[in-house]
PyMOL CGO cylinders between C-alpha atoms (Angstrom):
from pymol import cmd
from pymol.cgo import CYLINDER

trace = [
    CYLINDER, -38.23, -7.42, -73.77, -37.39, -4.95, -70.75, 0.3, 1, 1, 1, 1, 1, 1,
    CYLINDER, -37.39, -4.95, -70.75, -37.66, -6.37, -67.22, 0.3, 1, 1, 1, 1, 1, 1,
    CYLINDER, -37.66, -6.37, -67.22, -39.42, -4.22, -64.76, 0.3, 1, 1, 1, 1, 1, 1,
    CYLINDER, -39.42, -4.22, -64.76, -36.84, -2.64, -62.16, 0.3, 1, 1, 1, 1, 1, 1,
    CYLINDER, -36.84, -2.64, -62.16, -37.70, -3.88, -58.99, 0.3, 1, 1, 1, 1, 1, 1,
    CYLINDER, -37.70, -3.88, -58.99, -38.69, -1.36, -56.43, 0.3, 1, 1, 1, 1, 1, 1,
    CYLINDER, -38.69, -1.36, -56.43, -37.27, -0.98, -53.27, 0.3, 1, 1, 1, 1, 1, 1,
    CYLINDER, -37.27, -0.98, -53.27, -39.93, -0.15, -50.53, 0.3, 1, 1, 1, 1, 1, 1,
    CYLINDER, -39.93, -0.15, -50.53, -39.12, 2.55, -48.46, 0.3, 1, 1, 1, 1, 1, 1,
    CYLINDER, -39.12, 2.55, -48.46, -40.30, 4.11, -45.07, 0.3, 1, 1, 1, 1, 1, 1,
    CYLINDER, -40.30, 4.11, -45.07, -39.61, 7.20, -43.43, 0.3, 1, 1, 1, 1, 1, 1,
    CYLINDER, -39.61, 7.20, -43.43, -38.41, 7.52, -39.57, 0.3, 1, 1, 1, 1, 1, 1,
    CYLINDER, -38.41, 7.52, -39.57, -37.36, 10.34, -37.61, 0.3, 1, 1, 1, 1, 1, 1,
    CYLINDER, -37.36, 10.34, -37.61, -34.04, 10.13, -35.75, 0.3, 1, 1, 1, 1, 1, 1,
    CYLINDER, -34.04, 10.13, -35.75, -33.36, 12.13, -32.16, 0.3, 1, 1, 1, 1, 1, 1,
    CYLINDER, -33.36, 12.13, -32.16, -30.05, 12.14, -30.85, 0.3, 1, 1, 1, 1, 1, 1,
    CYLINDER, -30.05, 12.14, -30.85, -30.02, 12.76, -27.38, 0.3, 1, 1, 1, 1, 1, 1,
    CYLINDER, -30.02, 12.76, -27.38, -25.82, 14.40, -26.50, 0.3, 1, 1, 1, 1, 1, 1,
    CYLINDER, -25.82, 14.40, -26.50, -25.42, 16.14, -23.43, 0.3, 1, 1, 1, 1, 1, 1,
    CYLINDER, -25.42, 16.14, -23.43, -22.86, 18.41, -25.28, 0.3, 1, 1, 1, 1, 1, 1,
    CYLINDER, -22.86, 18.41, -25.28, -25.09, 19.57, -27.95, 0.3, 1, 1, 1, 1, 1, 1,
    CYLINDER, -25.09, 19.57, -27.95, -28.67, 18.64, -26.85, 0.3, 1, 1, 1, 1, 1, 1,
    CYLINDER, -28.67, 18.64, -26.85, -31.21, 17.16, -28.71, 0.3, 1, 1, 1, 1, 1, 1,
    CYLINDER, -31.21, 17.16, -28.71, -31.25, 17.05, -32.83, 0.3, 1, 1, 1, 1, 1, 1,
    CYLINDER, -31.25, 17.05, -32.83, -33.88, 15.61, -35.25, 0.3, 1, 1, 1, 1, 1, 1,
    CYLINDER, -33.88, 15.61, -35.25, -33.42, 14.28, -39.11, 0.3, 1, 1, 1, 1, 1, 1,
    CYLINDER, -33.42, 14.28, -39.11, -35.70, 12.72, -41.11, 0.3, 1, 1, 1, 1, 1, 1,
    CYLINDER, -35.70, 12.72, -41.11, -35.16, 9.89, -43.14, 0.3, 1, 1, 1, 1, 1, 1,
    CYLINDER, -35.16, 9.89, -43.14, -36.21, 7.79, -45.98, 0.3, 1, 1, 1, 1, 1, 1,
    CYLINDER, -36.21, 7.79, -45.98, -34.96, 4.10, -45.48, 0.3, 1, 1, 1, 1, 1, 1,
    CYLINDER, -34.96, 4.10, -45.48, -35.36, 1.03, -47.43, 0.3, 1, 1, 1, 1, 1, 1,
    CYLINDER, -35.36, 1.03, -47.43, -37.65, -1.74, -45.41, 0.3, 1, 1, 1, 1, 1, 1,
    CYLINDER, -37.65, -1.74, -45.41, -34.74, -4.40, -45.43, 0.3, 1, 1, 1, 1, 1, 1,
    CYLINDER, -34.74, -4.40, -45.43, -31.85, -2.13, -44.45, 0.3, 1, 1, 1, 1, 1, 1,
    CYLINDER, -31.85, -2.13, -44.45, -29.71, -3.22, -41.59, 0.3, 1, 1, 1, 1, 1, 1,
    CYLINDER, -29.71, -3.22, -41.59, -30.58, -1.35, -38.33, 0.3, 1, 1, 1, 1, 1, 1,
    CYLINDER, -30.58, -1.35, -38.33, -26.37, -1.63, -36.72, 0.3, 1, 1, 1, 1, 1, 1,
    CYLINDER, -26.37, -1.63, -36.72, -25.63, -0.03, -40.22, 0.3, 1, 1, 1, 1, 1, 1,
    CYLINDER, -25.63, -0.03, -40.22, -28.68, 2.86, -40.08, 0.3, 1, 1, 1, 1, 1, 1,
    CYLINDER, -28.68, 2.86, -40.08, -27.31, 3.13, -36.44, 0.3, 1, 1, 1, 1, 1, 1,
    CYLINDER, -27.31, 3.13, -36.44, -23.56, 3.84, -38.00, 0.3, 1, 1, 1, 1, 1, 1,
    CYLINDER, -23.56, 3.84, -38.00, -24.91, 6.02, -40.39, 0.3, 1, 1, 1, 1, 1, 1,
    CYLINDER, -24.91, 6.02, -40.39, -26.60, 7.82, -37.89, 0.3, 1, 1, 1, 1, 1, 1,
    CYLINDER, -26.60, 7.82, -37.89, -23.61, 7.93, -35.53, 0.3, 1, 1, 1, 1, 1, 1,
    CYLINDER, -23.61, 7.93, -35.53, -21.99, 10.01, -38.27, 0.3, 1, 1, 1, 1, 1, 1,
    CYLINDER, -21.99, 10.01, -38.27, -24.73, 12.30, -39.38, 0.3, 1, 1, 1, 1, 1, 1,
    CYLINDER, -24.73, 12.30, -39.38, -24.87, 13.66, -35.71, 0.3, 1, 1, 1, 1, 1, 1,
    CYLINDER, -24.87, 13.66, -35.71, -21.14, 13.76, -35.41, 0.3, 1, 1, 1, 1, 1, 1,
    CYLINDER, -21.14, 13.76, -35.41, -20.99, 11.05, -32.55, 0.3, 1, 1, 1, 1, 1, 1,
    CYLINDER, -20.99, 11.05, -32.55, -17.07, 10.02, -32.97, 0.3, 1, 1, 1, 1, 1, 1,
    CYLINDER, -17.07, 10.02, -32.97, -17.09, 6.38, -34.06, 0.3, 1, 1, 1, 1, 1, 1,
    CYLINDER, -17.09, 6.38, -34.06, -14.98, 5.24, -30.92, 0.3, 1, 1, 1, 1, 1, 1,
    CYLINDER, -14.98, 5.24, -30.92, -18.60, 6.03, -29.49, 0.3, 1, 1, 1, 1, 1, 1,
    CYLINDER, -18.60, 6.03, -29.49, -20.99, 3.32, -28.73, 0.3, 1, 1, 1, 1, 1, 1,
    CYLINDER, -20.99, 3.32, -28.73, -24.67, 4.33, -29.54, 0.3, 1, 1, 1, 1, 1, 1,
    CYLINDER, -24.67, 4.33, -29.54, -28.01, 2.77, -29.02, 0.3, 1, 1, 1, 1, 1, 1,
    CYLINDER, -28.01, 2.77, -29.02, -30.56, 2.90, -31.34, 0.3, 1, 1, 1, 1, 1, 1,
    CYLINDER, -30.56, 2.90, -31.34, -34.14, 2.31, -29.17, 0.3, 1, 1, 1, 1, 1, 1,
    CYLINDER, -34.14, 2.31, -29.17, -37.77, 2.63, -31.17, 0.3, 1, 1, 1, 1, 1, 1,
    CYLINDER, -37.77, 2.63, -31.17, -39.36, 5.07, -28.70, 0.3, 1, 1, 1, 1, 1, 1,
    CYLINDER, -39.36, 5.07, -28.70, -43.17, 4.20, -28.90, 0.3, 1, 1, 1, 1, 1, 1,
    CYLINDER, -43.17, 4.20, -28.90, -42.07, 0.93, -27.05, 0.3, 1, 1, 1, 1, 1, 1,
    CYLINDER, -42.07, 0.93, -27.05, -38.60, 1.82, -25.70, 0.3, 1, 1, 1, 1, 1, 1,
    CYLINDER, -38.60, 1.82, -25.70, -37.00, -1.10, -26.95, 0.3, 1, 1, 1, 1, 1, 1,
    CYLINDER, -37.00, -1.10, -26.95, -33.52, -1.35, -27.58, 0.3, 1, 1, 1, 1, 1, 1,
    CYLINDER, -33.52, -1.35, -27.58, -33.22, -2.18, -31.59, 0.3, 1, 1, 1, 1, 1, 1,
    CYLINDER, -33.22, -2.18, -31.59, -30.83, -5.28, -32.61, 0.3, 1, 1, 1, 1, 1, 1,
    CYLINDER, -30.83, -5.28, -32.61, -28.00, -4.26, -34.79, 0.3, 1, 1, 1, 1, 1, 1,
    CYLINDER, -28.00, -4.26, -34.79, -28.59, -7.27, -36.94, 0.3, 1, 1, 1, 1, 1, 1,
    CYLINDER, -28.59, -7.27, -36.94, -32.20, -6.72, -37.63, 0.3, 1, 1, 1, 1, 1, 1,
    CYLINDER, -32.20, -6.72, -37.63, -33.43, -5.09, -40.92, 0.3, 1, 1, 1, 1, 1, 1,
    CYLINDER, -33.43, -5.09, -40.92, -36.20, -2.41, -40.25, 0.3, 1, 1, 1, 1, 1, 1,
    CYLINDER, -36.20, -2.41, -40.25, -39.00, -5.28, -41.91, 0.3, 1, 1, 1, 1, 1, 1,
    CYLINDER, -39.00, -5.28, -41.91, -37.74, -7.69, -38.85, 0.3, 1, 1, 1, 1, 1, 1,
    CYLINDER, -37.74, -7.69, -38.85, -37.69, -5.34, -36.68, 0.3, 1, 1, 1, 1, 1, 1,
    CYLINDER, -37.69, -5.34, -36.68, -41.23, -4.68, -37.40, 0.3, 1, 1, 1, 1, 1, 1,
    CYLINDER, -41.23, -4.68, -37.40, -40.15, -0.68, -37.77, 0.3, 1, 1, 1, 1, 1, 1,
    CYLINDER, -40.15, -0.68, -37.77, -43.31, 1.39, -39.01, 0.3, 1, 1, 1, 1, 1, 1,
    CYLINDER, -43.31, 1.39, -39.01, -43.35, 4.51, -41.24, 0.3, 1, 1, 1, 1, 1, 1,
    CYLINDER, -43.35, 4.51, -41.24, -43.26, 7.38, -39.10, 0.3, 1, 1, 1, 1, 1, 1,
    CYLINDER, -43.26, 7.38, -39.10, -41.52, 5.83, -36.36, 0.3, 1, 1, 1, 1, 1, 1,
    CYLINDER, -41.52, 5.83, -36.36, -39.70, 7.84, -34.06, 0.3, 1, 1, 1, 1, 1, 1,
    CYLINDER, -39.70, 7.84, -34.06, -35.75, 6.29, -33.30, 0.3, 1, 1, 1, 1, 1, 1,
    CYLINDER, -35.75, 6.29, -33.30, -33.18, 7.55, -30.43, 0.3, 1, 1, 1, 1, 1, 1,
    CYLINDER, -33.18, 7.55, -30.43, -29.98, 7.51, -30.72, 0.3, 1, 1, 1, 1, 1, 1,
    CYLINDER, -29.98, 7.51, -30.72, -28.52, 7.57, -27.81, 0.3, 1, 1, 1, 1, 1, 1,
    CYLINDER, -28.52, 7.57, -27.81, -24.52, 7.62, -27.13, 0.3, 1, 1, 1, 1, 1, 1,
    CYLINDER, -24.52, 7.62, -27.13, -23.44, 6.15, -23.66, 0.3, 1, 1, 1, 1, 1, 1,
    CYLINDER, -23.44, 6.15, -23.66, -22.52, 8.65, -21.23, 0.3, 1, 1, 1, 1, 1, 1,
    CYLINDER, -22.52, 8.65, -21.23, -18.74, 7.31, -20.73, 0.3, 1, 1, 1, 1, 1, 1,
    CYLINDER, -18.74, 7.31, -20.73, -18.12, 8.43, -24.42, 0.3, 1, 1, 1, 1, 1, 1,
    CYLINDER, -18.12, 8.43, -24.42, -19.50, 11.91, -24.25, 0.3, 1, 1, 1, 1, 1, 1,
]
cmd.load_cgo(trace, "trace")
Protein backbone atom coordinates (compact mmCIF):
# COMPACT_ATOMS: atom_id res chain seq x y z
CA UNK A 1 0.00 0.00 0.00
CA UNK A 2 1.30 3.59 -1.15
CA UNK A 3 0.73 6.50 1.26
CA UNK A 4 -0.57 9.62 -0.26
CA UNK A 5 2.26 12.43 -0.39
CA UNK A 6 1.16 15.08 1.63
CA UNK A 7 0.67 18.36 -0.07
CA UNK A 8 2.13 21.39 0.89
CA UNK A 9 -0.33 24.40 0.50
CA UNK A 10 0.99 27.18 -1.18
CA UNK A 11 0.13 30.95 -1.74
CA UNK A 12 1.41 33.44 -3.95
CA UNK A 13 2.63 37.13 -2.76
CA UNK A 14 4.20 39.82 -4.53
CA UNK A 15 7.41 41.31 -3.11
CA UNK A 16 8.46 45.31 -3.67
CA UNK A 17 11.70 46.34 -2.62
CA UNK A 18 11.84 49.83 -2.06
CA UNK A 19 16.28 50.92 -2.51
CA UNK A 20 17.00 54.37 -3.04
CA UNK A 21 19.97 53.19 -5.27
CA UNK A 22 18.02 51.16 -7.63
CA UNK A 23 14.33 52.13 -7.09
CA UNK A 24 11.55 50.05 -6.80
CA UNK A 25 11.50 46.12 -8.04
CA UNK A 26 8.66 43.52 -7.99
CA UNK A 27 8.86 39.43 -7.93
CA UNK A 28 6.32 37.17 -7.57
CA UNK A 29 6.30 34.31 -5.50
CA UNK A 30 4.87 31.02 -4.67
CA UNK A 31 5.36 30.24 -0.86
CA UNK A 32 4.37 27.43 1.27
CA UNK A 33 1.57 28.60 4.07
CA UNK A 34 3.89 27.55 7.08
CA UNK A 35 7.17 29.04 5.84
CA UNK A 36 9.04 31.26 8.18
CA UNK A 37 8.55 35.00 7.34
CA UNK A 38 12.61 36.17 8.92
CA UNK A 39 13.67 33.33 6.44
CA UNK A 40 11.25 34.57 3.23
CA UNK A 41 12.63 38.01 4.42
CA UNK A 42 16.45 36.54 3.97
CA UNK A 43 15.57 35.06 0.92
CA UNK A 44 14.26 38.10 -0.26
CA UNK A 45 17.20 40.18 0.97
CA UNK A 46 19.21 38.16 -1.55
CA UNK A 47 16.99 38.01 -4.54
CA UNK A 48 17.10 41.92 -4.63
CA UNK A 49 20.78 42.02 -3.93
CA UNK A 50 20.37 43.84 -0.46
CA UNK A 51 24.01 42.89 1.10
CA UNK A 52 23.28 40.69 4.12
CA UNK A 53 25.10 43.17 6.59
CA UNK A 54 21.71 44.99 5.64
CA UNK A 55 18.82 44.98 7.95
CA UNK A 56 15.42 44.76 6.05
CA UNK A 57 11.84 44.96 7.03
CA UNK A 58 9.37 42.96 5.68
CA UNK A 59 5.74 45.04 6.26
CA UNK A 60 2.25 43.47 4.63
CA UNK A 61 1.17 46.68 2.87
CA UNK A 62 -2.74 46.44 2.89
CA UNK A 63 -2.31 47.08 6.74
CA UNK A 64 1.25 48.44 7.00
CA UNK A 65 2.25 46.22 9.60
CA UNK A 66 5.62 45.33 10.29
CA UNK A 67 5.76 41.26 9.81
CA UNK A 68 7.49 39.17 12.80
CA UNK A 69 10.48 37.25 11.67
CA UNK A 70 9.31 34.29 13.65
CA UNK A 71 5.89 34.03 12.24
CA UNK A 72 5.02 31.52 9.42
CA UNK A 73 2.84 33.18 6.64
CA UNK A 74 -0.47 30.86 8.23
CA UNK A 75 0.27 32.91 11.70
CA UNK A 76 0.77 35.71 10.23
CA UNK A 77 -2.56 35.45 8.72
CA UNK A 78 -0.71 36.31 5.10
CA UNK A 79 -3.39 35.99 2.18
CA UNK A 80 -2.80 34.88 -1.45
CA UNK A 81 -2.15 37.82 -3.39
CA UNK A 82 -0.77 39.81 -0.73
CA UNK A 83 1.40 42.51 -1.50
CA UNK A 84 4.96 42.50 0.92
CA UNK A 85 7.72 45.46 1.18
CA UNK A 86 10.85 44.99 1.72
CA UNK A 87 12.28 47.66 2.89
CA UNK A 88 16.21 48.08 3.82
CA UNK A 89 16.96 50.83 6.51
CA UNK A 90 18.35 53.87 5.16
CA UNK A 91 21.79 53.69 7.28
CA UNK A 92 22.63 50.52 5.15
CA UNK A 93 21.97 51.88 1.72
Amino acid sequence: MRLAEEKHEEITVVVKCRHPHSGEQQKTAEIPIDFNLGDFRTEAQEVFGIHNTCTTVLILEKTNEVLSNDKTFRVAAIQNNAVLLLIPEIRCC
